[in-house]
Backbone of each chain as ProteinMPNN parsed JSONL, in Angstrom:
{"seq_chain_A": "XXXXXXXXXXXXXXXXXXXXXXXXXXXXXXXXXXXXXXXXXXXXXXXXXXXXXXXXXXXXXXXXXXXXXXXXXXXXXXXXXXXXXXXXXXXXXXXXXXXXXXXXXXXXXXX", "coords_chain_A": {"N_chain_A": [[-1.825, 1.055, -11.569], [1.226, -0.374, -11.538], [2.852, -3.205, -10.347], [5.859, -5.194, -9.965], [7.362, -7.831, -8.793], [11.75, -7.589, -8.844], [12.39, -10.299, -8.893], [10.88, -11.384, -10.67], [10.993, -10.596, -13.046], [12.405, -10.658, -16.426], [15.586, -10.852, -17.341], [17.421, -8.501, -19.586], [18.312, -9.076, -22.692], [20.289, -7.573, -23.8], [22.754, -6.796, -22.029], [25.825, -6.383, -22.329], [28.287, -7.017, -20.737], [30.418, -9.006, -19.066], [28.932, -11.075, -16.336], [26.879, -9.379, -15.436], [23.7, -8.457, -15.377], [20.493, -6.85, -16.589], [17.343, -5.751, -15.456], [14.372, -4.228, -16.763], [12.293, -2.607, -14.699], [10.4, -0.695, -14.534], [9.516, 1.81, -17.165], [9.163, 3.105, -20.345], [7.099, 1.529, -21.987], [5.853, 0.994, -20.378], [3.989, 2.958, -19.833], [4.768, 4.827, -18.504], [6.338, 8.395, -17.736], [9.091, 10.152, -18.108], [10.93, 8.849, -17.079], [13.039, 5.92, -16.416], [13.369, 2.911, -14.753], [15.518, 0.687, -13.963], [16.93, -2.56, -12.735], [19.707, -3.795, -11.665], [21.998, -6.695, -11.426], [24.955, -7.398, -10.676], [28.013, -9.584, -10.778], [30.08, -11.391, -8.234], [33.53, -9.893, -8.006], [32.936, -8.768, -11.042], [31.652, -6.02, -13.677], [29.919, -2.984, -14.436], [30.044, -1.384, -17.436], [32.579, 1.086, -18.127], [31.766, 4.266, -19.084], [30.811, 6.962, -20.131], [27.967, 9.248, -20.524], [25.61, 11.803, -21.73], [23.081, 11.713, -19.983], [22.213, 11.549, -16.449], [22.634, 9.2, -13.564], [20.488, 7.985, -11.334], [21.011, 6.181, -8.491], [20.299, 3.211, -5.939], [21.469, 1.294, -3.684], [20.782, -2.105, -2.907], [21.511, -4.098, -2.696], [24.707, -6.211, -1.172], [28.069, -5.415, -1.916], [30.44, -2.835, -3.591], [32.642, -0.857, -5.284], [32.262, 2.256, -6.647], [33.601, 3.799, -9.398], [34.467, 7.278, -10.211], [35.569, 9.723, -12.614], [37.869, 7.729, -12.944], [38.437, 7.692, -9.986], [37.928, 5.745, -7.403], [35.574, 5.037, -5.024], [34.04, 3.155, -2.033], [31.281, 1.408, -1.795], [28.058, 0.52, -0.695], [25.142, -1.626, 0.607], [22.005, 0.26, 1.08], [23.193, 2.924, 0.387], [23.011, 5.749, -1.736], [23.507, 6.926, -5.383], [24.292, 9.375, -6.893], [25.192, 10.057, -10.321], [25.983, 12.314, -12.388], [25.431, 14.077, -15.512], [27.86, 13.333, -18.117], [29.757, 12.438, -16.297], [32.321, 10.449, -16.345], [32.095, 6.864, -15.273], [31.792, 3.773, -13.472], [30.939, 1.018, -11.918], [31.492, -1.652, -9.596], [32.111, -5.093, -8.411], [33.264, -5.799, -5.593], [32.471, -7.767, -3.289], [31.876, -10.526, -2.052], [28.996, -11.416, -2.433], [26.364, -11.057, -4.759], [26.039, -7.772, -6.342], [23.751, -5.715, -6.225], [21.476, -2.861, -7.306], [19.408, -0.238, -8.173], [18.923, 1.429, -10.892], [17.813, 4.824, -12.265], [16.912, 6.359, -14.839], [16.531, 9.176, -17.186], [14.155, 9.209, -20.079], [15.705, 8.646, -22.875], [14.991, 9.151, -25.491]], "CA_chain_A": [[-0.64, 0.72, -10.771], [1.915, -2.206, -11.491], [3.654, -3.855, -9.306], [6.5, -6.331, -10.109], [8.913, -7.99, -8.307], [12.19, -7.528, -9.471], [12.906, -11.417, -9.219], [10.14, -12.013, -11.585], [11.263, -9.965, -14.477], [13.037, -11.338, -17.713], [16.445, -10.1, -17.593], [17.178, -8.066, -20.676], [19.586, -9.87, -23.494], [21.263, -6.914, -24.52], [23.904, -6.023, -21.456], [27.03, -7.357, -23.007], [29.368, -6.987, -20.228], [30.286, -10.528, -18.09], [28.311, -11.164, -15.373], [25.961, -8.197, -15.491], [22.136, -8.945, -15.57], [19.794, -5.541, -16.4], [15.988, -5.987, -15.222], [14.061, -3.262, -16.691], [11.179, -2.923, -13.693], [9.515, 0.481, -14.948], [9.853, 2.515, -18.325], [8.1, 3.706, -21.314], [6.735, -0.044, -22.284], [3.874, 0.593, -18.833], [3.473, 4.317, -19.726], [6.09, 5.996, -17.448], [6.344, 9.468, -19.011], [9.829, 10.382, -17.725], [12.064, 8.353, -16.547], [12.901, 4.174, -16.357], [13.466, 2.123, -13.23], [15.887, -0.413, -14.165], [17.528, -3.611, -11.527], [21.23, -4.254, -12.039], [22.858, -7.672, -10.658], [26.786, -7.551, -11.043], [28.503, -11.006, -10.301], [31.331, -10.934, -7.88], [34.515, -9.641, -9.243], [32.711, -8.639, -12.193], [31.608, -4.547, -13.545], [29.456, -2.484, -15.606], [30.84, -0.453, -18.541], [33.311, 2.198, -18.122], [31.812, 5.146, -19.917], [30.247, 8.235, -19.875], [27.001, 9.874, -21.413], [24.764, 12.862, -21.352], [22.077, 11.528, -18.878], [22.059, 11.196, -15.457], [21.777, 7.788, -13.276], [20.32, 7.512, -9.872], [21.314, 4.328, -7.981], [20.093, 2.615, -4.619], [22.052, -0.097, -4.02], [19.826, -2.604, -2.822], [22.33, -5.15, -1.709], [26.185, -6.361, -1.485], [29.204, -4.486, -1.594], [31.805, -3.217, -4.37], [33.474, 0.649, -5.514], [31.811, 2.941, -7.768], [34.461, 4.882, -9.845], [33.749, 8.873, -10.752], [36.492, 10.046, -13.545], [38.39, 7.167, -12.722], [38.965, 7.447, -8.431], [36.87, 4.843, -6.997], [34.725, 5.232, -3.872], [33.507, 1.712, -1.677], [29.409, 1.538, -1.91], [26.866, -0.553, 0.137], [23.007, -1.823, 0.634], [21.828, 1.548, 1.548], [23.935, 3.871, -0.556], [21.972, 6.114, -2.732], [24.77, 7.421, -6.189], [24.155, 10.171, -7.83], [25.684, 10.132, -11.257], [25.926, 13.631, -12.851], [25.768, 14.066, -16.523], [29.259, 13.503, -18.817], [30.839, 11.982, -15.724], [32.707, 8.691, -16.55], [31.561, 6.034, -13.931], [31.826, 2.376, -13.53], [30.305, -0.218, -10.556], [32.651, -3.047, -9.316], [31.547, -5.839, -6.972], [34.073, -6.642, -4.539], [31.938, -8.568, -2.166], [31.604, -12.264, -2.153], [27.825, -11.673, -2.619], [25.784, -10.351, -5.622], [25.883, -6.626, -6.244], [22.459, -5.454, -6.775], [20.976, -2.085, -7.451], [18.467, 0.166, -8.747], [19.235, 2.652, -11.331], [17.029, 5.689, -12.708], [17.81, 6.947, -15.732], [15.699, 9.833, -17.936], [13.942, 8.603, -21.221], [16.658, 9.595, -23.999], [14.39, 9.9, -27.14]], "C_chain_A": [[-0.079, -0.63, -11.208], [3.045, -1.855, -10.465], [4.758, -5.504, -9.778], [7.468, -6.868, -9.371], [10.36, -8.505, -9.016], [12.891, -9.047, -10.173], [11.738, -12.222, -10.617], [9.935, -11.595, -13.017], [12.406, -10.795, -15.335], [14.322, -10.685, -17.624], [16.818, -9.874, -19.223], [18.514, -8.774, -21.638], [20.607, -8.722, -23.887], [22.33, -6.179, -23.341], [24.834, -7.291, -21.9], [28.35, -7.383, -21.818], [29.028, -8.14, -19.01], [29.722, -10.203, -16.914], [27.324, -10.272, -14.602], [24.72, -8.799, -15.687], [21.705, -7.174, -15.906], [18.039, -5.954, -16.715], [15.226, -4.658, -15.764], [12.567, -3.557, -16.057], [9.879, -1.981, -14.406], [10.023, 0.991, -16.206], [8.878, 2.947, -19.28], [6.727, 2.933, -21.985], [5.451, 0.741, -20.975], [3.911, 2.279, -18.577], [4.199, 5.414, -18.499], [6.406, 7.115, -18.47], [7.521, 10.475, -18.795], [11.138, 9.863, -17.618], [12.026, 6.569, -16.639], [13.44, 3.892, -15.337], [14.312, 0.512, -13.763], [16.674, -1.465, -12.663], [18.699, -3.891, -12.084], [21.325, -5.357, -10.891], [24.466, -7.622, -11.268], [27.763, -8.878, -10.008], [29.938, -10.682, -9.369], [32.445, -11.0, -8.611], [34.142, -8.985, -10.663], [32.404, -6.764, -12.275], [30.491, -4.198, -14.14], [30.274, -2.041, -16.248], [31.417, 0.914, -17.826], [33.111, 3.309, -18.792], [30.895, 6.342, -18.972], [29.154, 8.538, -20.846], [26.191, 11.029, -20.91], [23.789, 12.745, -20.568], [22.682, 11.337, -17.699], [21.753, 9.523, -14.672], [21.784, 8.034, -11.827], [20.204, 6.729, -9.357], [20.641, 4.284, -6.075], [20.801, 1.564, -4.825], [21.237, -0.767, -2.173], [20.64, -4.174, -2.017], [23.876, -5.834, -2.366], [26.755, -5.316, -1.191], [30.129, -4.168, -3.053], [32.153, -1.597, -4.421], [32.406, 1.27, -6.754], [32.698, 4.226, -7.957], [33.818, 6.063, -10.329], [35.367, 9.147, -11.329], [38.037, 9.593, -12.961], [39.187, 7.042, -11.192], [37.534, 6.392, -8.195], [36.644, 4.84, -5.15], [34.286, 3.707, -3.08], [31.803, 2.568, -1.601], [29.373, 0.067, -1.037], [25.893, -0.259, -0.339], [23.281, -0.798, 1.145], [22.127, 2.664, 0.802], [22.965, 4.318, -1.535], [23.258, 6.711, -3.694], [24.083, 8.097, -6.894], [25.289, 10.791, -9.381], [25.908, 10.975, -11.972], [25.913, 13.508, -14.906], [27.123, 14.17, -17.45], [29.752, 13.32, -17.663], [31.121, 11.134, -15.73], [32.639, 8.116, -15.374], [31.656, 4.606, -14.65], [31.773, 2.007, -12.29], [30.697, -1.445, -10.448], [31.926, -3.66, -8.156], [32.801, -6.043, -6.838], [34.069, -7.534, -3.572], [32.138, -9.857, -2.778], [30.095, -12.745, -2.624], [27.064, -10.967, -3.73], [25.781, -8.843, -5.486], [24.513, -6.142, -7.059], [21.579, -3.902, -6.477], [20.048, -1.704, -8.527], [19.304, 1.112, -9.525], [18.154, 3.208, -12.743], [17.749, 6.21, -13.858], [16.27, 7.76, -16.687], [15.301, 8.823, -19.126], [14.448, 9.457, -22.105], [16.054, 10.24, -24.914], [12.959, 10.086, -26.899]], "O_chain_A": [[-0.685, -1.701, -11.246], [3.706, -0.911, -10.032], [4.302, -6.645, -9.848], [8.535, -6.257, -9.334], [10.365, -9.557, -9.655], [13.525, -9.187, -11.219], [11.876, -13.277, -11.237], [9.132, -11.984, -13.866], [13.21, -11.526, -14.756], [14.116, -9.515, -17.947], [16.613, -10.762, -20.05], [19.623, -8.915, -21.122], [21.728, -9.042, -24.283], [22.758, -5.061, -23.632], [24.705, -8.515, -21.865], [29.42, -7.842, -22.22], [28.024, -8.263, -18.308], [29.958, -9.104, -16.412], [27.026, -10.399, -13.415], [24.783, -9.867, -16.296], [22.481, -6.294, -15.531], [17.565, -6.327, -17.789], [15.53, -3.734, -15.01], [11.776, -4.37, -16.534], [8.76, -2.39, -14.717], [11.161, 0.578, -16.43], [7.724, 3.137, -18.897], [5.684, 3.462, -22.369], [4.23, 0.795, -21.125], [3.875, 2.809, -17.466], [3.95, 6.487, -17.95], [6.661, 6.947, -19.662], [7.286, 11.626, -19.162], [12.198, 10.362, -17.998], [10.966, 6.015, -16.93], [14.155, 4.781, -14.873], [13.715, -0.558, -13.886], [16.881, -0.861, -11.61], [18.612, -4.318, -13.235], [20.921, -5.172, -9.743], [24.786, -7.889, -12.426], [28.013, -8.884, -8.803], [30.76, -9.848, -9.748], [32.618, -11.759, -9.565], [35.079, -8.685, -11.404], [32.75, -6.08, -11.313], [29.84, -5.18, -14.496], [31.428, -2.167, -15.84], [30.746, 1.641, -17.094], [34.153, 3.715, -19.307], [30.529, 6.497, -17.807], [29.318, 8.135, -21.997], [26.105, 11.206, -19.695], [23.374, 13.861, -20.255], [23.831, 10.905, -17.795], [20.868, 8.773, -15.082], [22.802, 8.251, -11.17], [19.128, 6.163, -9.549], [20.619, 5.215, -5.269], [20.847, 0.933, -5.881], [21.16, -0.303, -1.036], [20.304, -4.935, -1.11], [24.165, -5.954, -3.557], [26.331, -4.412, -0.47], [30.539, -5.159, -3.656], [31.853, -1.037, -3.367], [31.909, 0.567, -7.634], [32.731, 5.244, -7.267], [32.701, 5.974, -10.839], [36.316, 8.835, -10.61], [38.984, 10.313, -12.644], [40.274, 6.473, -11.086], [36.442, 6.409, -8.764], [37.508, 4.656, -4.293], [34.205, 2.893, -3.999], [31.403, 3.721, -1.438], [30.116, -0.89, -0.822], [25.522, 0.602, -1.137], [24.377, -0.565, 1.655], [21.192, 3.43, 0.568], [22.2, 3.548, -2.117], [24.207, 7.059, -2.992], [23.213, 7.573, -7.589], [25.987, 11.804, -9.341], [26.324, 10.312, -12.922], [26.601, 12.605, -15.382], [27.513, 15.336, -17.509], [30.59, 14.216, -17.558], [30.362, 10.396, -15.103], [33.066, 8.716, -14.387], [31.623, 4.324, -15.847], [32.495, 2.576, -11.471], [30.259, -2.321, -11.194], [31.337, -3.089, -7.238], [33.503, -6.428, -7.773], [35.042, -8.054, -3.027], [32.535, -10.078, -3.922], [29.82, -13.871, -3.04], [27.229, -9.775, -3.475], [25.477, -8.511, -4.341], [24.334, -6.216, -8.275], [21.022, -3.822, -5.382], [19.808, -2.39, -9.52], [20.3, 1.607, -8.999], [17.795, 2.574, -13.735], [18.954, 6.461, -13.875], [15.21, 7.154, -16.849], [15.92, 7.766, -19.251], [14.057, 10.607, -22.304], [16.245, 11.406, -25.261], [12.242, 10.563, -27.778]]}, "seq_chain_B": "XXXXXXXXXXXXXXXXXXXXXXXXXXXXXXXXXXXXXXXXXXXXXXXXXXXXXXXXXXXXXXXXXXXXXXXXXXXXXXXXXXXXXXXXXXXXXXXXXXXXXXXXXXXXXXX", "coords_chain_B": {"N_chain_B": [[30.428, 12.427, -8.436], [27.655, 11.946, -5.88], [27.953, 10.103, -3.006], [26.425, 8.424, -0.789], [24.695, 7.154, 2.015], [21.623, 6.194, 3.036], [20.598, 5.821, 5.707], [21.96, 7.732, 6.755], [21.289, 10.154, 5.692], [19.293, 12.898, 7.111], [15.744, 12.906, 8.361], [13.005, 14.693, 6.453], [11.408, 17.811, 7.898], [8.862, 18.271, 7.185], [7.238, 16.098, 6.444], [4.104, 14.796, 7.211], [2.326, 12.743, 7.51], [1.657, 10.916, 10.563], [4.258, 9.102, 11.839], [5.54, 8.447, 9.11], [8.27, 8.765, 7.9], [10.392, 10.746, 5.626], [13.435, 11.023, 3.412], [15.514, 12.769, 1.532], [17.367, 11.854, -0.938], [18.543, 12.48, -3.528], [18.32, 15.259, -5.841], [17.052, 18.501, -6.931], [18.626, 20.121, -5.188], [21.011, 18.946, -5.324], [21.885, 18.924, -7.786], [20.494, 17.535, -9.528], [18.981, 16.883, -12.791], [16.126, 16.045, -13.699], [14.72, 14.298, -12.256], [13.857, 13.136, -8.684], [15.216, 11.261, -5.965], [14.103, 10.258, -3.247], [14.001, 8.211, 0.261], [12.07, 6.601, 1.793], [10.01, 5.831, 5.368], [7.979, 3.886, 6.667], [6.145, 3.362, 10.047], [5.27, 0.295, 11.967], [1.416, -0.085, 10.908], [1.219, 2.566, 10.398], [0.305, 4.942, 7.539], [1.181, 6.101, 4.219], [-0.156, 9.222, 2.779], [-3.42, 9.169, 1.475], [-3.515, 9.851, -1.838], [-3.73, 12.119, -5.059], [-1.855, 13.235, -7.614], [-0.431, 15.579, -10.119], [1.757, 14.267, -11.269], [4.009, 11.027, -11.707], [4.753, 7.93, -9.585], [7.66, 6.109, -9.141], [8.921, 3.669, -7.724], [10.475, 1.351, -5.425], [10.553, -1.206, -2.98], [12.432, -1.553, -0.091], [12.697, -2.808, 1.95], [11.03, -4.899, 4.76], [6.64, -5.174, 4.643], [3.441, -5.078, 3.174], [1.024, -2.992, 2.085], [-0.111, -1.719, -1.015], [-2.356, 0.789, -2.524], [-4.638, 1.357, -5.023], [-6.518, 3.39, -6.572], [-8.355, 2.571, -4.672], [-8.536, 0.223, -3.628], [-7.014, -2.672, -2.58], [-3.338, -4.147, -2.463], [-0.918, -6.266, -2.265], [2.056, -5.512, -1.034], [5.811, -6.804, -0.976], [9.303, -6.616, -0.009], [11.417, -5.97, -2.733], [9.85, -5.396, -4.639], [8.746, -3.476, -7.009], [7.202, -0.582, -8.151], [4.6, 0.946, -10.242], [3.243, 4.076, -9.854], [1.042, 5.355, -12.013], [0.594, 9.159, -13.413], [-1.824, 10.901, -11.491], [-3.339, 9.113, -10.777], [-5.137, 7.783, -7.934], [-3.437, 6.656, -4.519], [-1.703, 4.921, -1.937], [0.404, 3.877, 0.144], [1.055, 0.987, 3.301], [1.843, 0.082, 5.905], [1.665, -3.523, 6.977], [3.264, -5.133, 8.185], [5.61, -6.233, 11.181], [7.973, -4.962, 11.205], [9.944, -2.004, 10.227], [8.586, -0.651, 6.914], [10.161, -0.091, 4.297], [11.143, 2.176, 1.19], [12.329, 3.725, -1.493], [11.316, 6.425, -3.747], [10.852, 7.79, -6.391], [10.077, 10.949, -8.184], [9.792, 13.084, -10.98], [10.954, 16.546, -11.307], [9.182, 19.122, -10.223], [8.862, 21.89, -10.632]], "CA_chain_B": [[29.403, 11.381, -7.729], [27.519, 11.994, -4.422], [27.197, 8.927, -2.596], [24.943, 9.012, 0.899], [23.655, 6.087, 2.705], [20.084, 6.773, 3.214], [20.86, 6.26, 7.283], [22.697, 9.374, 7.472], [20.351, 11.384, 5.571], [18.573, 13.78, 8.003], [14.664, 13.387, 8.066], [12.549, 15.61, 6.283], [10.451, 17.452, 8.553], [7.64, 18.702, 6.099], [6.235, 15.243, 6.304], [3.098, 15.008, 7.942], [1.451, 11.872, 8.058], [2.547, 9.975, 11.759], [4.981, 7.375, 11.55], [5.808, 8.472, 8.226], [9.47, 9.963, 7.411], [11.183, 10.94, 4.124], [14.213, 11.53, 3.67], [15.767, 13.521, 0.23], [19.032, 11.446, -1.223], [19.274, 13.121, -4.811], [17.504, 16.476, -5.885], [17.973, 19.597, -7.823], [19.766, 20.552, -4.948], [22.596, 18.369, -5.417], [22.105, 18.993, -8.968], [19.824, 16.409, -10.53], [18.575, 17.405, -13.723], [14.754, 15.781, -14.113], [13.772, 13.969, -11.125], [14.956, 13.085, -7.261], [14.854, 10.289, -5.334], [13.792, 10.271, -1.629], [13.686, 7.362, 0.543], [10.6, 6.712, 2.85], [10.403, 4.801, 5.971], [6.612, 3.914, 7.519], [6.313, 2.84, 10.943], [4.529, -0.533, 11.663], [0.114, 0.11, 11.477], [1.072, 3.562, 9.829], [0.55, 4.845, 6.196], [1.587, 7.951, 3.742], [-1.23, 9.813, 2.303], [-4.119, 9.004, 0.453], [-4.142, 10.971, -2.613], [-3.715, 12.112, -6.11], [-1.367, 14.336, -7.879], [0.118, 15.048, -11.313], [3.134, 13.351, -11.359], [4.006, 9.759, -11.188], [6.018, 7.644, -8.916], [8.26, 4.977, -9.658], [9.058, 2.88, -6.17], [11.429, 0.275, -5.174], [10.366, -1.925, -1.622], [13.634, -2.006, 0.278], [12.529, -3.477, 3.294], [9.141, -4.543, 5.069], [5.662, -5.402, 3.665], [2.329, -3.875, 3.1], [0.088, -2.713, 0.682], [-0.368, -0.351, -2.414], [-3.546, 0.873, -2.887], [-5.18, 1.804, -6.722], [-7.989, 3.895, -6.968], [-9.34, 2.239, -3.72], [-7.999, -1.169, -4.404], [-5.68, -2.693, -2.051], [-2.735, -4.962, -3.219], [0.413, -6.708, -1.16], [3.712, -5.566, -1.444], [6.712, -6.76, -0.291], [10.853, -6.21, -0.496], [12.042, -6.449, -4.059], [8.846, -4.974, -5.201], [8.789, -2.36, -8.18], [5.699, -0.069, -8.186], [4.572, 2.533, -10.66], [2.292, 5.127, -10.09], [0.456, 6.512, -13.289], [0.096, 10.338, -13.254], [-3.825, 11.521, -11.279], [-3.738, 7.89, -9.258], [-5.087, 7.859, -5.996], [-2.55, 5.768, -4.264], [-1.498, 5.17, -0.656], [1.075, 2.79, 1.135], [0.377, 1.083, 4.115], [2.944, -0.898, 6.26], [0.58, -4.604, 7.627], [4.105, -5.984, 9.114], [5.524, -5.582, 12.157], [9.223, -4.043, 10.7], [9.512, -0.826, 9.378], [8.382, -0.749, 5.642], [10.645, 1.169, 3.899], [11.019, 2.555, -0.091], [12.42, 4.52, -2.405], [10.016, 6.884, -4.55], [11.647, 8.825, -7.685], [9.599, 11.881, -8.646], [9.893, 13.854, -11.518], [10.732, 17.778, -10.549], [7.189, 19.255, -10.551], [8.623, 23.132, -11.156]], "C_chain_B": [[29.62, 11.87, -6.452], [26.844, 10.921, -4.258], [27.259, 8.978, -1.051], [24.322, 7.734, 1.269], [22.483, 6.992, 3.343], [20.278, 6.564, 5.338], [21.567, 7.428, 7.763], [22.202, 10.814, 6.627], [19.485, 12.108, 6.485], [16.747, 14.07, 7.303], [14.165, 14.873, 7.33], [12.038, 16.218, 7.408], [9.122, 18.041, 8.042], [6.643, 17.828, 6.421], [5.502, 14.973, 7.67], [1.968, 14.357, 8.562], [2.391, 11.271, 9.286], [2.792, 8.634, 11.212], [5.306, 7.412, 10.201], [7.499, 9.297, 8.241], [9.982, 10.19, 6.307], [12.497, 11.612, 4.401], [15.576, 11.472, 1.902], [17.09, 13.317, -0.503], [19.696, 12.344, -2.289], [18.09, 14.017, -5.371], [18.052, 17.377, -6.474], [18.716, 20.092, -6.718], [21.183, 20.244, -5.241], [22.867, 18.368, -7.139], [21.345, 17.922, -9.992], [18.841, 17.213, -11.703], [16.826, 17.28, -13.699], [14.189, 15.333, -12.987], [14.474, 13.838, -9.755], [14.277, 11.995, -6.696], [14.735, 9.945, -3.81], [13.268, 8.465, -1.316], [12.577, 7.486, 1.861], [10.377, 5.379, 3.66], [8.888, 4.824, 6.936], [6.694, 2.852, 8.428], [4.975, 1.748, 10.856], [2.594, -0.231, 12.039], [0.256, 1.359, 11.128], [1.286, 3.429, 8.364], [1.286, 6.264, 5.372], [-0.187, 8.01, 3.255], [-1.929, 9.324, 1.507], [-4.687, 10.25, -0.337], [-3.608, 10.892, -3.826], [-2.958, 13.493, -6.837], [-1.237, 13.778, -9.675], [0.989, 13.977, -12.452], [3.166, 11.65, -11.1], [5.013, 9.042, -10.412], [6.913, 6.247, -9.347], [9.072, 4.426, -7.921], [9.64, 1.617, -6.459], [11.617, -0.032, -3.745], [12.163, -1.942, -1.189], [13.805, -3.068, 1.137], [10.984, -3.675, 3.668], [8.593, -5.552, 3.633], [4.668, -4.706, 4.384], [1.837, -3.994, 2.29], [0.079, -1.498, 0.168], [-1.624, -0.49, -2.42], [-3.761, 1.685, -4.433], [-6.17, 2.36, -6.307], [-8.498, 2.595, -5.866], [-8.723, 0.666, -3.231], [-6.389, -1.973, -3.215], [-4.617, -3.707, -2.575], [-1.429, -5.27, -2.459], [1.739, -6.382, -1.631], [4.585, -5.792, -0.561], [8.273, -5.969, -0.727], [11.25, -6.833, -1.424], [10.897, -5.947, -4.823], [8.763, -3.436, -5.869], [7.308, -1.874, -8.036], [5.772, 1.37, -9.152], [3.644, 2.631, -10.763], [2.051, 5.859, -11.095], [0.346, 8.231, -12.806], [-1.423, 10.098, -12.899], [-4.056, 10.024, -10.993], [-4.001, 8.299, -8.502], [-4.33, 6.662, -5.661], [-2.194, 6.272, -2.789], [-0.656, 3.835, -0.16], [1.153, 2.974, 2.465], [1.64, 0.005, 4.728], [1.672, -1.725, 7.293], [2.001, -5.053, 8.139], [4.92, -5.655, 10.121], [7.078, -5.105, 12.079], [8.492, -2.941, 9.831], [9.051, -0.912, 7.581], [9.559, 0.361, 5.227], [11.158, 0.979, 2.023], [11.856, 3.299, -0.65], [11.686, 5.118, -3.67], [10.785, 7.755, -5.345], [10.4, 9.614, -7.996], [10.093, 12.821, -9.703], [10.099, 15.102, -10.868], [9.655, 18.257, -11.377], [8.068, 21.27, -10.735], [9.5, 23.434, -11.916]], "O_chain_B": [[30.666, 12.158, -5.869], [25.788, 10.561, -4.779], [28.094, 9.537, -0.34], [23.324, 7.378, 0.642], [22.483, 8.079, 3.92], [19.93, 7.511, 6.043], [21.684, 7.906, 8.891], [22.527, 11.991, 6.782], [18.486, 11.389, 6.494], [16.389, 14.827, 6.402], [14.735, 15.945, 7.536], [12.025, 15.401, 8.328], [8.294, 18.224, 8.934], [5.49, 18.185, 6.662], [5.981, 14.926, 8.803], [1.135, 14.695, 9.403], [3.606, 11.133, 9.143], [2.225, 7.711, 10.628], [5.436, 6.257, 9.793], [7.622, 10.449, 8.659], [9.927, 9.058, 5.827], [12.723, 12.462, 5.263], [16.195, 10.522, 1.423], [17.858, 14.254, -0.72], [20.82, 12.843, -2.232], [16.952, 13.546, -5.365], [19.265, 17.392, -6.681], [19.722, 20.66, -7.142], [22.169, 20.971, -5.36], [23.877, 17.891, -7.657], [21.747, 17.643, -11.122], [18.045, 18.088, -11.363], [16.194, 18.336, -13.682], [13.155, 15.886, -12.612], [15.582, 14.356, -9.615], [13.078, 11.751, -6.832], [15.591, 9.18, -3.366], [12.605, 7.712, -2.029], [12.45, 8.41, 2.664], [10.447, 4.243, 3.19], [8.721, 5.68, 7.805], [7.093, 1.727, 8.128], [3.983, 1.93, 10.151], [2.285, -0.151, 13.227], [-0.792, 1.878, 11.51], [1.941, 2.552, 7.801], [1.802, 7.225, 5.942], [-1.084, 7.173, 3.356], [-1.315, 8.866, 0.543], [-5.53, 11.112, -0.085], [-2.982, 9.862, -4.074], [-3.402, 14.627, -6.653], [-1.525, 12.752, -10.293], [0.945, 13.389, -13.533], [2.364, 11.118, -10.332], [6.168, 9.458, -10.505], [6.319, 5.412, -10.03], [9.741, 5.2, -7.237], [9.417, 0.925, -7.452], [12.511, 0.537, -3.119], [13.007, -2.333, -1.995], [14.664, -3.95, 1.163], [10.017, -3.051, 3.231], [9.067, -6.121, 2.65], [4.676, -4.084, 5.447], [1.969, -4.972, 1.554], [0.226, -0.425, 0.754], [-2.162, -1.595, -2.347], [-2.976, 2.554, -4.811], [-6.847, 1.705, -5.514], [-9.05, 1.636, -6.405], [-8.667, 0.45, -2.02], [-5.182, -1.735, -3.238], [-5.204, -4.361, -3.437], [-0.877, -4.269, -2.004], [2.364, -6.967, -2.516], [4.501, -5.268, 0.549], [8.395, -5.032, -1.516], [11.501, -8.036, -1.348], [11.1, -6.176, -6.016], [8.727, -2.408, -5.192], [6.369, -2.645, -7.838], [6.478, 2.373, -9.044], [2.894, 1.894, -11.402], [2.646, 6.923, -11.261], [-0.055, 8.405, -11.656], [-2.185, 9.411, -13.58], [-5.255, 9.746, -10.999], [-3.372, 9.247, -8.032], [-4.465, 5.663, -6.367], [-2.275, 7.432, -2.384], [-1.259, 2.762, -0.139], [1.258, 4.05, 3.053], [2.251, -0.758, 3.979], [0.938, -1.129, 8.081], [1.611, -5.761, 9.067], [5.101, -4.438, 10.071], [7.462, -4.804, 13.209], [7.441, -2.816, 9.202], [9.81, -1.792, 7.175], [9.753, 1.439, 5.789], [11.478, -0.125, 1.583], [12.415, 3.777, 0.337], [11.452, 4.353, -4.606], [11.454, 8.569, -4.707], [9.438, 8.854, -8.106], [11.006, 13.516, -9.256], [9.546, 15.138, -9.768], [9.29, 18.041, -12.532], [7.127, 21.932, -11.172], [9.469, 24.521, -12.495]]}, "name": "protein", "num_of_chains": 2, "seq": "XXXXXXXXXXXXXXXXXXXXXXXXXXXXXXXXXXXXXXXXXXXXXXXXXXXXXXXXXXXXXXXXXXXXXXXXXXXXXXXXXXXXXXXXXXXXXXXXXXXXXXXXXXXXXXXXXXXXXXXXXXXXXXXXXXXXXXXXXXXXXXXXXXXXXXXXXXXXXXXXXXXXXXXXXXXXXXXXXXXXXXXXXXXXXXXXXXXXXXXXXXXXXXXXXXXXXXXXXXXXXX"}
């Protein structure tokens, strides 16, 4: 069993989009044989990427407030909110709050 | 995108330990390809099951504290706390504080 908390993980260097953090908590690295458990922070005002791909992402959002677009209509999200992402549907996660936007998101292991 | 605050999901009622509830955000019903993510809410001085399956879990503390147990082993968790369960762990969470504990547990689909 591990156990980390997500404030004590390294955020990862490679999300290129402003004010984005990506924590990876769980994944293939500590023998997960499925799926990865990553932590998103999104700065107010700020997004993830606008795209689309063949996997799936399952989100908790964990705290704050902002919209999560589905083939470009955008929805409001909260703490609480669980998002189910479907495969090949373009999506993007906006903070609108004043306070950090912070979720979980599941995603299969690609290769 | 289906998005669901975990407060207006409707208990399971399958589950069986007291003071335990689950409750089923994203699943092959709604179409999830590989795994589903249920959130789980243990009342204070109650636990879930001690036991051991195939599958592994990947967990995200929402709320609350408590303990994870390993193969016998107990260990403190609080909110913000990442946990993964190896496949054929014995494992059991236990809420020690006097708010609800509550989680999110991703499972692979087992058929």
């Amino acid at each position: 069993m591990q156990i980390r908390n997500v404030r004590k993980i390294e955020p990862e260097k490679t999300v290129v989009m402003p004010g984005v953090t990506m924590r990876v908590a769980i994944s293939a690295r500590e023998g997960a044989p499925h799926f990865a458990m990553r932590y998103f922070e999104v700065a107010p005002g700020q997004a993830t990427a606008d795209h689309s791909h063949e996997w799936e992402h399952e989100v908790y959002v964990a705290k704050g407030r902002g919209e999560a677009m589905s083939e470009g209509k955008w929805r409001p999200i909260e703490a609480g909110d669980t998002v189910f992402v479907p495969p090949n549907e373009r999506h993007q996660f906006k903070n609108t709050g004043a306070e950090p936007l912070e979720f979980i998101c599941v995603v299969p292991h690609t290769d």
